[in-house]
N, C-alpha and C positions, 0 to 999 in steps of 0.2 A: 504494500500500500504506500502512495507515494507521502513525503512528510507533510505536504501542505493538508492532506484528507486529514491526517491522523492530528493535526492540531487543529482543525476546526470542528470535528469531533468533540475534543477535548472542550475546548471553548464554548460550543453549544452546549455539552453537557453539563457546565458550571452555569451559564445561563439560564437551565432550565431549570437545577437544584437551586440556584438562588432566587430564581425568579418565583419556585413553586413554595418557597419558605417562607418567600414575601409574602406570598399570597395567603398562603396562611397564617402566620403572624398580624396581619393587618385584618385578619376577620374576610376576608376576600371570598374564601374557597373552607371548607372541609374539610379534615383529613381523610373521610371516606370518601369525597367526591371524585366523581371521574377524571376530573382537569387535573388536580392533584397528582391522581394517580399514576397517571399519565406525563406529567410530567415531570415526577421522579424515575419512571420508566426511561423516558428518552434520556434523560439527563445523565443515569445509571450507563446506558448502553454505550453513551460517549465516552465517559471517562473507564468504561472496560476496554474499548478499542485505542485510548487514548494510553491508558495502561497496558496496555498490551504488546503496541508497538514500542514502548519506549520501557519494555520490562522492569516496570513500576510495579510490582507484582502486590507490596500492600493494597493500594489502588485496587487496581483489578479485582483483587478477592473480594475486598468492601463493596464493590461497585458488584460484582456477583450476587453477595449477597442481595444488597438493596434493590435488583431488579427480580430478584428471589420475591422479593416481599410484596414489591410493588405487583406483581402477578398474581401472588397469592389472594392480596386483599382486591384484587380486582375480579377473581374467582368469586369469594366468597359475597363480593359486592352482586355479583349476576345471578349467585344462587339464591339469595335474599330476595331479589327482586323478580326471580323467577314463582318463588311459593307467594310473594305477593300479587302477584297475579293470578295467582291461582282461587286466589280468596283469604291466604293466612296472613297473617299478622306475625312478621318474624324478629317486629325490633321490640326490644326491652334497654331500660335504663338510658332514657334520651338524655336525661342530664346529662349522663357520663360521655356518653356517645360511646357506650358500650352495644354490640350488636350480638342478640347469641338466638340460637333456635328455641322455639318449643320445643316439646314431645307432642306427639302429631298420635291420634287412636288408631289408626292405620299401619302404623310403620312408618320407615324411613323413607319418607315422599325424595328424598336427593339421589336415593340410589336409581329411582325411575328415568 
């Protein structure tokens, strides 16, 4: 990959973790929101590629993970919103902006 790709990589991907910080610190965004999530996604991917090339390898791992996460709760963000649609009621603890499941009399409606 030539150097100019791998540092604008890099550089978007600081833009978009700072940018997506801002946004939540300022009340802007959610931490479960999609934009959020998303843009610690992209932000992540840059500074893996950015880490990569230039064998920053603390980097890279951190930025692994963090695109780990950011997937994870983007999973769990669609599976919410999928039993929501369905007719359930999946959040609890809005203060906290804790999100966890019922128990559902059926079974486990996610493995469907």
């Amino acid at each position: 990959m030539s150097a100019l790709w791998v540092e604008v990589a890099g550089w978007i991907g600081a833009l978009f973790i700072l940018g997506s910080y801002t946004l939540l610190t300022t009340g802007r965004v959610k931490p479960y929101s999609r934009v959020y999530q998303w843009m610690n996604l992209v932000g992540a991917l840059g500074f893996v590629i950015n880490g990569a090339e230039n064998r920053a390898y603390p980097l890279m791992t951190l930025n692994i993970i963090w695109v780990g996460l950011a997937i994870y709760s983007m999973k769990k963000r669609h599976r919410h919103e999928r039993l929501a649609h369905l007719g359930f009621s999946t959040l609890q603890g809005k203060t906290t902006g804790v999100v966890s499941l019922k128990t559902f009399p059926h079974g486990d409606l996610l493995s469907a």
